[in-house]
C-alpha positions in Angstrom: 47.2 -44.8 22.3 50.8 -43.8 23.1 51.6 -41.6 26.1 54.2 -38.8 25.3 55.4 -36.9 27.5 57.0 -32.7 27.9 58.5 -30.9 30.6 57.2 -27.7 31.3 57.6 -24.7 34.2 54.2 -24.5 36.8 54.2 -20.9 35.4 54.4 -21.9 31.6 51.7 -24.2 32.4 49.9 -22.0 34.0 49.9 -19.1 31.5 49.1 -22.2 28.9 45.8 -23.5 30.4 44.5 -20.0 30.4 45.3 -19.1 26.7 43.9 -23.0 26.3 47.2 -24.5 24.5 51.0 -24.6 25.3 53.1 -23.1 22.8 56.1 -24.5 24.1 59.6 -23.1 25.9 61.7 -20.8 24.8 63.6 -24.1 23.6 61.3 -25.1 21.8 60.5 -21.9 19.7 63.5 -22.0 18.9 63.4 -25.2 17.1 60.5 -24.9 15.7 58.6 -27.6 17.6 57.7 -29.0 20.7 60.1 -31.6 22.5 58.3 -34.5 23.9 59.6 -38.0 25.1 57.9 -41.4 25.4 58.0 -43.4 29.0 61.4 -44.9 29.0 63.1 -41.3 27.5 62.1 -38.9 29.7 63.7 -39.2 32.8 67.0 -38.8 30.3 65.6 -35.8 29.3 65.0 -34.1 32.1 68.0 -35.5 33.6 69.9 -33.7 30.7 67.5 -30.8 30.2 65.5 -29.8 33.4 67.9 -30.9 36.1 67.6 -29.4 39.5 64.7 -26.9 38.3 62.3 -26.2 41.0 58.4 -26.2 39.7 58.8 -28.7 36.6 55.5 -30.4 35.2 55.3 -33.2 33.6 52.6 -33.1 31.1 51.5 -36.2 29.2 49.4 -36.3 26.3 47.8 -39.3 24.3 49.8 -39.3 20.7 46.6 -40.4 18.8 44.9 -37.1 19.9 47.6 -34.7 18.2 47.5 -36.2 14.3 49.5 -35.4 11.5 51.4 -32.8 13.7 53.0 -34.6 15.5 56.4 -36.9 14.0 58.6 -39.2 15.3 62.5 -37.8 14.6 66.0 -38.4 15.6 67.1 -36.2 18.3 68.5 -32.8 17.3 72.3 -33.6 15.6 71.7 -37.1 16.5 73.0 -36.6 19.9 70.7 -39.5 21.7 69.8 -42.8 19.7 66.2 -43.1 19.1 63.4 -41.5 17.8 61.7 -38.6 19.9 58.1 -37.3 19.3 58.1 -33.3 18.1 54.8 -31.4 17.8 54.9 -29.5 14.9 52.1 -26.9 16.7 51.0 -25.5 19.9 49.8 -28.7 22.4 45.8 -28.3 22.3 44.6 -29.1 26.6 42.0 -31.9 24.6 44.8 -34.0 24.1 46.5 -33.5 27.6 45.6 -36.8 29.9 47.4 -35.3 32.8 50.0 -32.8 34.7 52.1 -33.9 37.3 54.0 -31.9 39.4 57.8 -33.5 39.7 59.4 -32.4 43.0 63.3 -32.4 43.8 64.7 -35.0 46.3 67.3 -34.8 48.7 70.0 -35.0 45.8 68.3 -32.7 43.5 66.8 -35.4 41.2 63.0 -35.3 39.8 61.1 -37.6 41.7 58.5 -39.7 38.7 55.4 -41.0 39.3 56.0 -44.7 39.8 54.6 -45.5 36.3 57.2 -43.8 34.2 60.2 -46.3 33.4 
């Protein structure tokens, strides 16, 4: 089992667990799946993609639970190096392993829990 890992708005989230899957951002509609990152990419991502938003998630899900839909890809244009996992569907709340809020510090960074790289 593989932890992945998305970024998502407390609201989003919120609005997901009562229709019982997230169907991702307005981002991710738009490309036609759902970005996720492994341990050791996501603080890049939300450094790059999230930064200084109030209420961010981070939502990590076990890999094994989401099958064939989900696929390990170059980023979009090949702009990082790397593969990325996309989910290729809505995320199903069976395969979520846990939510953790990611507060703002004093210089307007995420703070992680101490287990992400």
């Amino acid at each position: 089992m593989t932890m992945i890992h998305t970024l998502v708005r407390a609201p989003d989230w919120a609005a997901a667990e009562q229709a019982g899957a997230y169907a991702g951002s307005a981002d991710d509609r738009r490309d036609g799946y759902l970005h996720f990152s492994d341990g050791a990419q996501v603080r890049a991502s939300a450094a790059k993609h999230r930064a200084g938003l109030p209420d961010l998630l981070l939502v990590s899900a076990d890999d094994a639970a989401l099958g064939a839909a989900l696929v390990w890809e170059p980023a979009a244009g090949g702009s990082r190096p790397g593969l990325f996992p996309h989910l290729y569907g809505p995320l199903p709340m069976a395969a979520v392993r846990r939510v953790v809020a990611l507060p703002l510090d004093a210089k307007g960074l995420h703070v992680f829990p101490e287990d992400i790289a």
